[in-house]
Each structure stands twice: as C-alpha cells, then as structure tokens.
mmCIF file as gemmi writes it, N, C-alpha and C atoms, coordinates in Angstrom:
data_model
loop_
_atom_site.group_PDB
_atom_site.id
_atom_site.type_symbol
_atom_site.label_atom_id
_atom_site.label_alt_id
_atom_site.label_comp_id
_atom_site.label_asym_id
_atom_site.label_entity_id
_atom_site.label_seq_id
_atom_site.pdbx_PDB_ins_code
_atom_site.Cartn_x
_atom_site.Cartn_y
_atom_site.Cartn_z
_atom_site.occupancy
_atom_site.B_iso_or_equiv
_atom_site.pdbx_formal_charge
_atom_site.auth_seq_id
_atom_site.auth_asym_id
_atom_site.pdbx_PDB_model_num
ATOM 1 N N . UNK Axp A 1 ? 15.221 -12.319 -7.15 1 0 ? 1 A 1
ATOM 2 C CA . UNK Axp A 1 ? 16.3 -12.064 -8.083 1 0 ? 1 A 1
ATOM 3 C C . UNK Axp A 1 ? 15.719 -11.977 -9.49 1 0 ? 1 A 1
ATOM 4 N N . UNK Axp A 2 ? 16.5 -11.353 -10.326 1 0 ? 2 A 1
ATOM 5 C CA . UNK Axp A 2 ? 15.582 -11.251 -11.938 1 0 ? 2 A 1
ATOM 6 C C . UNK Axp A 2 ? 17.107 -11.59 -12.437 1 0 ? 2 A 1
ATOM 7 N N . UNK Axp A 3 ? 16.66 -11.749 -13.798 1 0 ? 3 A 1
ATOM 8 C CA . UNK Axp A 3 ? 17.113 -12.022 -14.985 1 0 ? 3 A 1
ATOM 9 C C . UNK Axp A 3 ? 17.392 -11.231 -15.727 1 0 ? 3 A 1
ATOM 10 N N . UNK Axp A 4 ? 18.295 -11.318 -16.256 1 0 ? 4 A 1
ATOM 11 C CA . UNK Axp A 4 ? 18.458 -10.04 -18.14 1 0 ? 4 A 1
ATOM 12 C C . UNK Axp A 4 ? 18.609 -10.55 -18.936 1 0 ? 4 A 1
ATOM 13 N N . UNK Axp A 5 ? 18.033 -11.084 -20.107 1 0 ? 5 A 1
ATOM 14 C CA . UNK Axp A 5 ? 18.34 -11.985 -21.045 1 0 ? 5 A 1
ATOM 15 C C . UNK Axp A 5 ? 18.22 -11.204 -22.722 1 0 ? 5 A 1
ATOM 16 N N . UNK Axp A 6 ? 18.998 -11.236 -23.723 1 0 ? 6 A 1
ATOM 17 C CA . UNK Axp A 6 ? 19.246 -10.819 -25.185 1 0 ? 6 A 1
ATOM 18 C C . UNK Axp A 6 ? 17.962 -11.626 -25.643 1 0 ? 6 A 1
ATOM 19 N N . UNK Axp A 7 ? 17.676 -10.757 -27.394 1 0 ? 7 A 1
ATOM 20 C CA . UNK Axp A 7 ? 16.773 -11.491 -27.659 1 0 ? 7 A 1
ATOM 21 C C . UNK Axp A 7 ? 17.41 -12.664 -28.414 1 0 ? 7 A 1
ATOM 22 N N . UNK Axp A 8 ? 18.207 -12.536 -28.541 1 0 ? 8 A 1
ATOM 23 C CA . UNK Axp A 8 ? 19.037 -14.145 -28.779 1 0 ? 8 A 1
ATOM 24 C C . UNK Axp A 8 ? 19.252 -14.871 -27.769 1 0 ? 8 A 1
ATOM 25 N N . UNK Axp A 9 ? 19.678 -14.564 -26.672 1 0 ? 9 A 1
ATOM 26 C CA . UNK Axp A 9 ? 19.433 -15.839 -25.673 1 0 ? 9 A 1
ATOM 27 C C . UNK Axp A 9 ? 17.802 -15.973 -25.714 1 0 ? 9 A 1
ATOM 28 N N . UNK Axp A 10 ? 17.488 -15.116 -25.579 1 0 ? 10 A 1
ATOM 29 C CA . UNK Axp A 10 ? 15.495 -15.808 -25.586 1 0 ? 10 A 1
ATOM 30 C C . UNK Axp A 10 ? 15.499 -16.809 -26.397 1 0 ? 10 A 1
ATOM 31 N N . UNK Axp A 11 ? 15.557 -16.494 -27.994 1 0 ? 11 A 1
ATOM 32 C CA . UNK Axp A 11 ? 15.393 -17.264 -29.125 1 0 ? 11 A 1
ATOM 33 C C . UNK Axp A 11 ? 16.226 -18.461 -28.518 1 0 ? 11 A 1
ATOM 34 N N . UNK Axp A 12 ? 17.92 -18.92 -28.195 1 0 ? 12 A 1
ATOM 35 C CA . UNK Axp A 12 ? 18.859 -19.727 -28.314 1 0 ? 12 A 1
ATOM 36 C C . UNK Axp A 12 ? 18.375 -21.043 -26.561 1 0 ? 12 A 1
ATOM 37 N N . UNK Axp A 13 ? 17.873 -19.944 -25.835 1 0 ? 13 A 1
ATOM 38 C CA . UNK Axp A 13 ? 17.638 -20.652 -24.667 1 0 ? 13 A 1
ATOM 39 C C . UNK Axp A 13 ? 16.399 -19.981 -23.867 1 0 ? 13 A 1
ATOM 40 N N . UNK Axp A 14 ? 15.199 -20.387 -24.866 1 0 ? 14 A 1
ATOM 41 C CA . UNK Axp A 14 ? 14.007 -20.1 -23.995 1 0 ? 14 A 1
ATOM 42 C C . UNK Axp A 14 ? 13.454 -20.151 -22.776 1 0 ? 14 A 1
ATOM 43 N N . UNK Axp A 15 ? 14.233 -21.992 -22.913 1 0 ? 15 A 1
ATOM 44 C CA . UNK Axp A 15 ? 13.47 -22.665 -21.77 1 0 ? 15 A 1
ATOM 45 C C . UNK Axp A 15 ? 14.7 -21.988 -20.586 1 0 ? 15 A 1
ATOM 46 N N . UNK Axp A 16 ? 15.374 -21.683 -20.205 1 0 ? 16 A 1
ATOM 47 C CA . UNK Axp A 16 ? 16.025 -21.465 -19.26 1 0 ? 16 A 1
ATOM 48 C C . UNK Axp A 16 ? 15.446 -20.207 -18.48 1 0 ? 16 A 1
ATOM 49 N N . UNK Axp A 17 ? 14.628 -19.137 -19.95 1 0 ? 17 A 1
ATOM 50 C CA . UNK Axp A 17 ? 13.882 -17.525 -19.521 1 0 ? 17 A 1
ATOM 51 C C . UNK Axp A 17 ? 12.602 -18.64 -18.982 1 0 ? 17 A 1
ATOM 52 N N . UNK Axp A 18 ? 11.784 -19.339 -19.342 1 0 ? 18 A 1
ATOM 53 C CA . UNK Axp A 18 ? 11.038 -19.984 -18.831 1 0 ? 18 A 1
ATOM 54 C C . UNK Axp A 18 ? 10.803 -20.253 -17.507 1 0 ? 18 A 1
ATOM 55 N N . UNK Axp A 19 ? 11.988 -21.152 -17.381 1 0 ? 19 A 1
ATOM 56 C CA . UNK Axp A 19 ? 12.524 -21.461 -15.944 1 0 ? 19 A 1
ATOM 57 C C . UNK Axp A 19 ? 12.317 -20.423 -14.763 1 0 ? 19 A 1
ATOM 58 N N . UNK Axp A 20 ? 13.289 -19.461 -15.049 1 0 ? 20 A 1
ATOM 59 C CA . UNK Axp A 20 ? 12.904 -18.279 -14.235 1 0 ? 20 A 1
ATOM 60 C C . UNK Axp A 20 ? 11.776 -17.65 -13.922 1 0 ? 20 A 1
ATOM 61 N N . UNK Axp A 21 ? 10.584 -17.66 -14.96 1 0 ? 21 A 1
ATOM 62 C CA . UNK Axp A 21 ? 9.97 -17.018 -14.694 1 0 ? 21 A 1
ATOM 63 C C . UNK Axp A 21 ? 8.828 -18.049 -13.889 1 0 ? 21 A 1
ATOM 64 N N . UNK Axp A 22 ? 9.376 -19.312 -13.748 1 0 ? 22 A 1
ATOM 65 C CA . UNK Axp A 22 ? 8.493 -20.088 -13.382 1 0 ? 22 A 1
ATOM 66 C C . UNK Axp A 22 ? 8.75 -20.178 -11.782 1 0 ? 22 A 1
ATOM 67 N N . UNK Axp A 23 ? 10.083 -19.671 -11.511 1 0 ? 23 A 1
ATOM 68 C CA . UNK Axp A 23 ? 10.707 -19.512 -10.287 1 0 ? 23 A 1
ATOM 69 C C . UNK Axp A 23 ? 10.044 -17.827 -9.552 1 0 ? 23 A 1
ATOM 70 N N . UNK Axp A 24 ? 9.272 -17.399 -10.405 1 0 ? 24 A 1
ATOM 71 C CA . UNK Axp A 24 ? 8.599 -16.072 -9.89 1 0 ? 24 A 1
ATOM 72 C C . UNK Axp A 24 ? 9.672 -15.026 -9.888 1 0 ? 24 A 1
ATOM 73 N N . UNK Axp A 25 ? 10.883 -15.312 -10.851 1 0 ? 25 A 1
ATOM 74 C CA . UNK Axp A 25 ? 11.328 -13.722 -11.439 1 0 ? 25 A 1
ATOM 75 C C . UNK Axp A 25 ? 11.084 -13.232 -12.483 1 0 ? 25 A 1
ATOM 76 N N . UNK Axp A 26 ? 11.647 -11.657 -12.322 1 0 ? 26 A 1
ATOM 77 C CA . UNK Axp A 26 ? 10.908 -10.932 -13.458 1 0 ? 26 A 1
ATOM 78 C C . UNK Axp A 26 ? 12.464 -11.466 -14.564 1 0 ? 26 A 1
ATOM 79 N N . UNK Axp A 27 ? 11.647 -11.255 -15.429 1 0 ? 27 A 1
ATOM 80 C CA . UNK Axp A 27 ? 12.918 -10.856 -17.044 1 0 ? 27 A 1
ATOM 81 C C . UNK Axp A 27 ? 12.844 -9.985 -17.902 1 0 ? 27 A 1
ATOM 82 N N . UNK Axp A 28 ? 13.708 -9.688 -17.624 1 0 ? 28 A 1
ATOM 83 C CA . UNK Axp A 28 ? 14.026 -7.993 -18.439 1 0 ? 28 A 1
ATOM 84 C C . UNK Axp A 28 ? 15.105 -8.547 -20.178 1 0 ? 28 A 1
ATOM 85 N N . UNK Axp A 29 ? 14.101 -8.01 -20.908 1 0 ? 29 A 1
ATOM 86 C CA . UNK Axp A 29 ? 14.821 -8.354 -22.582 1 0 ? 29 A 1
ATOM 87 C C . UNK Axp A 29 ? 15.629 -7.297 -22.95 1 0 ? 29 A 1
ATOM 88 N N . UNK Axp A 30 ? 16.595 -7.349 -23.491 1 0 ? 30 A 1
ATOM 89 C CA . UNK Axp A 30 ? 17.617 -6.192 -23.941 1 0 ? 30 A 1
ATOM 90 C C . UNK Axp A 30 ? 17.575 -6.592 -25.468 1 0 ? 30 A 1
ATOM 91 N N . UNK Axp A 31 ? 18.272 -5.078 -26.126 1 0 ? 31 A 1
ATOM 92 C CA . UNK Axp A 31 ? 18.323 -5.6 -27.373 1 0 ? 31 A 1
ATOM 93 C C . UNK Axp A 31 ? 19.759 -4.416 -27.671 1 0 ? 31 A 1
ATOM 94 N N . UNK Axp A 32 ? 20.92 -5.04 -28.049 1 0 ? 32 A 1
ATOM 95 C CA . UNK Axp A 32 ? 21.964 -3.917 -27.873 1 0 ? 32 A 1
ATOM 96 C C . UNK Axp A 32 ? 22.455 -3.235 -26.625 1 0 ? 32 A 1
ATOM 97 N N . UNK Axp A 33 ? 21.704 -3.784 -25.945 1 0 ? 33 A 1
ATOM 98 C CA . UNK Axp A 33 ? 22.221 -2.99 -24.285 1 0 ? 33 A 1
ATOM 99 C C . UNK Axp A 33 ? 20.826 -2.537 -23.752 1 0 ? 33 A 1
ATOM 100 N N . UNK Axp A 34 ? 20.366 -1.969 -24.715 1 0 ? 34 A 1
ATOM 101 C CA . UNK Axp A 34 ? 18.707 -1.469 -24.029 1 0 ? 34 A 1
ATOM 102 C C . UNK Axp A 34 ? 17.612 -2.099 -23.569 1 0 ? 34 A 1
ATOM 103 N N . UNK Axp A 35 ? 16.997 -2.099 -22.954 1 0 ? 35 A 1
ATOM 104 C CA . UNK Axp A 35 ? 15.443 -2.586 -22.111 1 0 ? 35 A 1
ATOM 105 C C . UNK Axp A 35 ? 14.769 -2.542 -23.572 1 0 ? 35 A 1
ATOM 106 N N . UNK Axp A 36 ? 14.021 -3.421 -23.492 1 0 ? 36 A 1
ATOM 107 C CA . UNK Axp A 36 ? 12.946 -3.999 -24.551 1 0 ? 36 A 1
ATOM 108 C C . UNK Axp A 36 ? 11.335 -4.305 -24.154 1 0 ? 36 A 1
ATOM 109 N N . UNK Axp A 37 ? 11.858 -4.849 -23.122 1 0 ? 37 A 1
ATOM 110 C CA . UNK Axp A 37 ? 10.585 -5.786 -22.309 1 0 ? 37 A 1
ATOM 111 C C . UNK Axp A 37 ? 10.849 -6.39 -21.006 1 0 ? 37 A 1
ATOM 112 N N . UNK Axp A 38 ? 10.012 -6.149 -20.569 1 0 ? 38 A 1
ATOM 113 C CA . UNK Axp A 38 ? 9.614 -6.506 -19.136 1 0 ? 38 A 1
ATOM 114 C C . UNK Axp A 38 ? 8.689 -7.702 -18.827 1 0 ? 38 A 1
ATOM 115 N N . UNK Axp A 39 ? 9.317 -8.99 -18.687 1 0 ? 39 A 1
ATOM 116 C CA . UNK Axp A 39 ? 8.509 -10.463 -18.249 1 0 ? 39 A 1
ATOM 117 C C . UNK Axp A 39 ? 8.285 -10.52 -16.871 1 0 ? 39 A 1
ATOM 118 N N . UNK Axp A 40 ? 6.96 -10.124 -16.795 1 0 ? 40 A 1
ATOM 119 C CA . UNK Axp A 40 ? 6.801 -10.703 -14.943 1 0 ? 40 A 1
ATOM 120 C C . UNK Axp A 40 ? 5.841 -11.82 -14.803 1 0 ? 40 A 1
ATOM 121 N N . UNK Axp A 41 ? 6.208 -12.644 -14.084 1 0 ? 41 A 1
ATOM 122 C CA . UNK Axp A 41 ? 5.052 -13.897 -13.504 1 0 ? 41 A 1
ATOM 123 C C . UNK Axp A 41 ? 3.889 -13.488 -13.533 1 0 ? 41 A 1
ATOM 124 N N . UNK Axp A 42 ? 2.754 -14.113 -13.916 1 0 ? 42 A 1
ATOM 125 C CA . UNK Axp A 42 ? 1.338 -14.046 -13.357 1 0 ? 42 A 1
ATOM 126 C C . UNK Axp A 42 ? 1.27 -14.486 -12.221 1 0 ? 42 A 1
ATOM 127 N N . UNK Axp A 43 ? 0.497 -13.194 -11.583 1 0 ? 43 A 1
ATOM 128 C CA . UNK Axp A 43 ? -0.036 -13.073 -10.392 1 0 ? 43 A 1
ATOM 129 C C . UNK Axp A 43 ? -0.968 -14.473 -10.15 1 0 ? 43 A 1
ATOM 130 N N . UNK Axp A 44 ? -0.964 -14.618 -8.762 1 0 ? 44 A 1
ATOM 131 C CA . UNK Axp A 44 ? -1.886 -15.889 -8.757 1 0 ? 44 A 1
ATOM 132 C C . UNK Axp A 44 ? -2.438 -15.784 -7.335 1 0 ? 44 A 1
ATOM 133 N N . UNK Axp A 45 ? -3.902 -15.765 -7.39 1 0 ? 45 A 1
ATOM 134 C CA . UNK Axp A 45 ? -4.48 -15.643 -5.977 1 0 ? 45 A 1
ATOM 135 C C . UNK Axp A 45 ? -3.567 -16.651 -4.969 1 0 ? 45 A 1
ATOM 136 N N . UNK Axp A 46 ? -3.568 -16.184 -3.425 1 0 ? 46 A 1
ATOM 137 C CA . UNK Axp A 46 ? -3.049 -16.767 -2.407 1 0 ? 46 A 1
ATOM 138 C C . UNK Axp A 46 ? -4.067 -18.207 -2.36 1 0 ? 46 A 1
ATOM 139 N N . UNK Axp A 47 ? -3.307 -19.261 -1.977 1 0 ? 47 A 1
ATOM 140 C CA . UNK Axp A 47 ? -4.401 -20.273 -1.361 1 0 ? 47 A 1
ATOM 141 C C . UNK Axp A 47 ? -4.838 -20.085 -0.179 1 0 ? 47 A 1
ATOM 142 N N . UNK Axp A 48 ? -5.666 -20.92 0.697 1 0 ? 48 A 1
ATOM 143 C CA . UNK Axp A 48 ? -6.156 -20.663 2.154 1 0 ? 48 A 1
ATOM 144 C C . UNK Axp A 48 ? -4.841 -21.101 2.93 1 0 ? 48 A 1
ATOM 145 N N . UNK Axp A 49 ? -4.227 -21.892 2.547 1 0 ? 49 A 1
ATOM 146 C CA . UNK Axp A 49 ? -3.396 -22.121 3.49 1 0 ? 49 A 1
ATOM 147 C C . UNK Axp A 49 ? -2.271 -20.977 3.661 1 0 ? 49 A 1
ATOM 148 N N . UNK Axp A 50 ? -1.798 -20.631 2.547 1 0 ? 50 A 1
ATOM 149 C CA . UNK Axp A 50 ? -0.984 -19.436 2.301 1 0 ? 50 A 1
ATOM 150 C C . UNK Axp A 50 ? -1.446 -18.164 2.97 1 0 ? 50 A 1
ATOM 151 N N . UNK Axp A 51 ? -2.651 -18.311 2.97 1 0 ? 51 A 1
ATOM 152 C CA . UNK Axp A 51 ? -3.238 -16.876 3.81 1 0 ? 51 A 1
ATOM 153 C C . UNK Axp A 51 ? -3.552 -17.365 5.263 1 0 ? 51 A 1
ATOM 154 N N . UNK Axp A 52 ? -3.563 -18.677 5.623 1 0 ? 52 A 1
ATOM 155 C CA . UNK Axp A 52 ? -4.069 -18.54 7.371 1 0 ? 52 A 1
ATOM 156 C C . UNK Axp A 52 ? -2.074 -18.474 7.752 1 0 ? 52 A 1
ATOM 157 N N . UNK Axp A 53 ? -1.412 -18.858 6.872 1 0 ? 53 A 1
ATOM 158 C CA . UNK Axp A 53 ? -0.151 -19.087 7.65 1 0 ? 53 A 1
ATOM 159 C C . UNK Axp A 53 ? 0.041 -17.313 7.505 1 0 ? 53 A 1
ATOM 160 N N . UNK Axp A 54 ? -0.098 -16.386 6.247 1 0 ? 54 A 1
ATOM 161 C CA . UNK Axp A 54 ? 0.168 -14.991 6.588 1 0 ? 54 A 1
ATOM 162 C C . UNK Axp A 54 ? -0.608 -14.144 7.76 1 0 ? 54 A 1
ATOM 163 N N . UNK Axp A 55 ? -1.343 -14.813 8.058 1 0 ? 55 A 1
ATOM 164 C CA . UNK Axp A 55 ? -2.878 -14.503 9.189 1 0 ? 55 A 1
ATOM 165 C C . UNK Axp A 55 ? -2.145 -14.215 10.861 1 0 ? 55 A 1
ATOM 166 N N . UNK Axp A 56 ? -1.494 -15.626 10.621 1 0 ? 56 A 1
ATOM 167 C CA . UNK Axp A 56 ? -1.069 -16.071 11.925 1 0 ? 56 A 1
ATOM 168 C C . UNK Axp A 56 ? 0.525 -15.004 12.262 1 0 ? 56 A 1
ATOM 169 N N . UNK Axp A 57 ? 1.216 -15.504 11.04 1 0 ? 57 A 1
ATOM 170 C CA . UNK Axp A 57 ? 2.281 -14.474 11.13 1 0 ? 57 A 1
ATOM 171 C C . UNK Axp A 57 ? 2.327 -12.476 11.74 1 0 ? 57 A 1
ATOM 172 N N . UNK Axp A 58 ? 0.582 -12.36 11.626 1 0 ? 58 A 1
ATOM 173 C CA . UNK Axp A 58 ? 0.9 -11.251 10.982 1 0 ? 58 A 1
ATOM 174 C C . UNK Axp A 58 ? 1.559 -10.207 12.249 1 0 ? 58 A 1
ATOM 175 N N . UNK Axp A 59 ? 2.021 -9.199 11.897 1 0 ? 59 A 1
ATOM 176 C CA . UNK Axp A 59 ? 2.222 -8.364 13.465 1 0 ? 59 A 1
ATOM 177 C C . UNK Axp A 59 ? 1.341 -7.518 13.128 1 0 ? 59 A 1
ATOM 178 N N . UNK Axp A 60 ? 0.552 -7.273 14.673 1 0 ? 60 A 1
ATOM 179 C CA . UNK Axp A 60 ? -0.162 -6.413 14.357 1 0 ? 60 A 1
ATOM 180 C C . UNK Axp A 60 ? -0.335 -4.795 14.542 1 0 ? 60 A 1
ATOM 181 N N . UNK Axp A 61 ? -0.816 -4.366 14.751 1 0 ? 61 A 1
ATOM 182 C CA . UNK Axp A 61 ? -0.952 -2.251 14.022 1 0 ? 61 A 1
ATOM 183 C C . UNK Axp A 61 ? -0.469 -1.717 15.699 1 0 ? 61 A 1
ATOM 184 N N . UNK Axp A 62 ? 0.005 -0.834 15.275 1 0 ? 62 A 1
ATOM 185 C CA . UNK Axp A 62 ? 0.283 -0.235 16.4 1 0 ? 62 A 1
ATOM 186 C C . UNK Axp A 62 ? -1.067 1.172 16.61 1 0 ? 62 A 1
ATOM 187 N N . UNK Axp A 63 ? -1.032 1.41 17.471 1 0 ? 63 A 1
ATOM 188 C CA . UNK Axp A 63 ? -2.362 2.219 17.601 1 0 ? 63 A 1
ATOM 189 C C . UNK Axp A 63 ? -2.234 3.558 16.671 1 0 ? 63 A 1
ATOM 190 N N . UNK Axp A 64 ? -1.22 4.257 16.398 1 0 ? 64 A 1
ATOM 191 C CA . UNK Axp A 64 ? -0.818 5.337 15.525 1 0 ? 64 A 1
ATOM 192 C C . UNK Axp A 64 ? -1.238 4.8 14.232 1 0 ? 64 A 1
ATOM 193 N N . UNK Axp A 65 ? -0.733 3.829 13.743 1 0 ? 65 A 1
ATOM 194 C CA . UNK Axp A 65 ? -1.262 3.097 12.311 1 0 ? 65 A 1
ATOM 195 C C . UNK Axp A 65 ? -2.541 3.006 12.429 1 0 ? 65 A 1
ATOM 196 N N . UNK Axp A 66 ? -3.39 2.412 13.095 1 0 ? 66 A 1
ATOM 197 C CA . UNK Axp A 66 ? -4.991 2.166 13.3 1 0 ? 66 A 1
ATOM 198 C C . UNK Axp A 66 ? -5.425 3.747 13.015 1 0 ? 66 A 1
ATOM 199 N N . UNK Axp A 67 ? -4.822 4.429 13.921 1 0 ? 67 A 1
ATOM 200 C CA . UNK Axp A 67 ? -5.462 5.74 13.894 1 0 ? 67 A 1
ATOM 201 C C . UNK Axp A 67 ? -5.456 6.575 12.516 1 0 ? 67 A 1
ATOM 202 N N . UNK Axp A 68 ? -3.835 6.073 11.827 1 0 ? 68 A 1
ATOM 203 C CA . UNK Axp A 68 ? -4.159 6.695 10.5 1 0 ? 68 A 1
ATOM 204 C C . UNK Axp A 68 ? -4.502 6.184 9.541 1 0 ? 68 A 1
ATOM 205 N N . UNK Axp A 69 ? -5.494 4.858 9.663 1 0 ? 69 A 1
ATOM 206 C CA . UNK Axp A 69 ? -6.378 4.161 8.685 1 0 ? 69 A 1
ATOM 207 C C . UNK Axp A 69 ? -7.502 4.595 8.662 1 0 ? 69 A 1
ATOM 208 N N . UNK Axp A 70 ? -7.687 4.796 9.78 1 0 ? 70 A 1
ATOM 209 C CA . UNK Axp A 70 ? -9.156 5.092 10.449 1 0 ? 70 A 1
ATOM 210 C C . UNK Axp A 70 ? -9.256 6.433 9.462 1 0 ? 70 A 1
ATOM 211 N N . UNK Axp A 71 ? -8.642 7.289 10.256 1 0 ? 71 A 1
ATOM 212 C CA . UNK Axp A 71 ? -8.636 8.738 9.581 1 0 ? 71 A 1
ATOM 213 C C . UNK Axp A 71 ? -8.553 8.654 7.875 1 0 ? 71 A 1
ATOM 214 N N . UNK Axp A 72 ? -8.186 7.775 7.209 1 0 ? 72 A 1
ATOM 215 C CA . UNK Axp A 72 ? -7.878 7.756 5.822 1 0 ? 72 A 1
ATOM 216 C C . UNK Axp A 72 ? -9.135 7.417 5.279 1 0 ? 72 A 1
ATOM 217 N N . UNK Axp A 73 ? -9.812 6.179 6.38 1 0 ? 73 A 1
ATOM 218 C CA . UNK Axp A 73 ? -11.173 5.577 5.083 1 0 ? 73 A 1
ATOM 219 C C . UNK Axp A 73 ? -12.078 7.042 5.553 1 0 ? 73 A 1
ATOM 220 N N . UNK Axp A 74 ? -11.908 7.622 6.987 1 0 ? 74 A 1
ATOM 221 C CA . UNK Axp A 74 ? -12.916 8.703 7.009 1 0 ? 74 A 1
ATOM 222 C C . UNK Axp A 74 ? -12.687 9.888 6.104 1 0 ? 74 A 1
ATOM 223 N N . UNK Axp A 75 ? -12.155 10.13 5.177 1 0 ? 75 A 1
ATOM 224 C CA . UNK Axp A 75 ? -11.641 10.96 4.336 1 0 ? 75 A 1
ATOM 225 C C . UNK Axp A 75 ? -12.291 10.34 2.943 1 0 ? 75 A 1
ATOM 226 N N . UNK Axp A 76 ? -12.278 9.176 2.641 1 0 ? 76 A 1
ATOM 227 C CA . UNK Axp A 76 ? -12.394 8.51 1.704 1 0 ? 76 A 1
ATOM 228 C C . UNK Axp A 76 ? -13.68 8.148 1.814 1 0 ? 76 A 1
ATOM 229 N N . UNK Axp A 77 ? -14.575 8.438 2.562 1 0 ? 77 A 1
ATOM 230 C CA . UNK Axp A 77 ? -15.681 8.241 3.297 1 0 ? 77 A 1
ATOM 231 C C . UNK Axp A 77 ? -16.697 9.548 2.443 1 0 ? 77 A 1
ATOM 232 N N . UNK Axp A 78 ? -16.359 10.55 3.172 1 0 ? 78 A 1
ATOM 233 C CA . UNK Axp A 78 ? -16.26 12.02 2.829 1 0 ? 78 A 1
ATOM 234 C C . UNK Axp A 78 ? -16.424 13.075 1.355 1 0 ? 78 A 1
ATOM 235 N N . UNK Axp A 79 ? -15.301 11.696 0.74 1 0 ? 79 A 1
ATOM 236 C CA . UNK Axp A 79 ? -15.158 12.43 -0.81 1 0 ? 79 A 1
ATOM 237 C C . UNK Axp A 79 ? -16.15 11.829 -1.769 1 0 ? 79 A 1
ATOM 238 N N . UNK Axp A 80 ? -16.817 10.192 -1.36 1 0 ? 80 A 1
ATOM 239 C CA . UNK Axp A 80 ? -18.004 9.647 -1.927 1 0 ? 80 A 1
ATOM 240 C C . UNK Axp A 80 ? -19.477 10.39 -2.464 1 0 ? 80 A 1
C-alpha cells in the first residue's frame, strides 16, 4: 500500500511519512494536487534465511521457460 502525503503534512507530521516508509511503502509528495516526489524504501539485501525460505518455496520452471532462458543467454552469448 503507499501513501500520498502534502508538503505540509510532511512538514506537520513527518514522523507518521516516516512510519510508512519504514513499513516498506512508497510516498508520493503532492504539492496543490500534483506529484512532487517519489519516497521509496531502501532496498536492502535479502538475509540467508529470507533466501533459503524463498529457495524452498520456489516453484519450479516449466520446461518451455527453461527452454526460453536457455535460448536468451544463447543470444546474449552471441552478441558478446
């Protein structure tokens, strides 16, 4: 979910744009109605645990997908 916040609510209630963005949404600043700025979270490497649990989750390729990876790095292979 994101946010839309004035630059007066920024100024009047920072910590609340804070909050959010600490919750990993974006915030979008208006000024009169219009887009201003765009607040997104810093990215933050996965931990190990975060990645063996996406590991385990993962589903895996169906042979059509394999085939058009394959075919993609051999292309990409090609243009080197």
């Amino acid at each position: 979910m994101d946010m839309e916040a004035t630059l007066t609510e920024l100024q009047r209630k920072a910590g609340r744009v804070a909050e959010a963005i600490a919750r990993r949404e974006n915030v979008r600043l208006t000024r009169h109605g219009e887009t201003i700025a765009e607040i997104q979270p810093r990215r933050r490497a996965m931990t190990g645990a975060e990645f063996a649990r996406a590991w385990r989750n993962r589903k895996p390729l169906g042979k059509e997908t394999a085939n058009e990876i394959a075919t993609a790095l051999k292309q990409l292979d090609k243009a080197a």
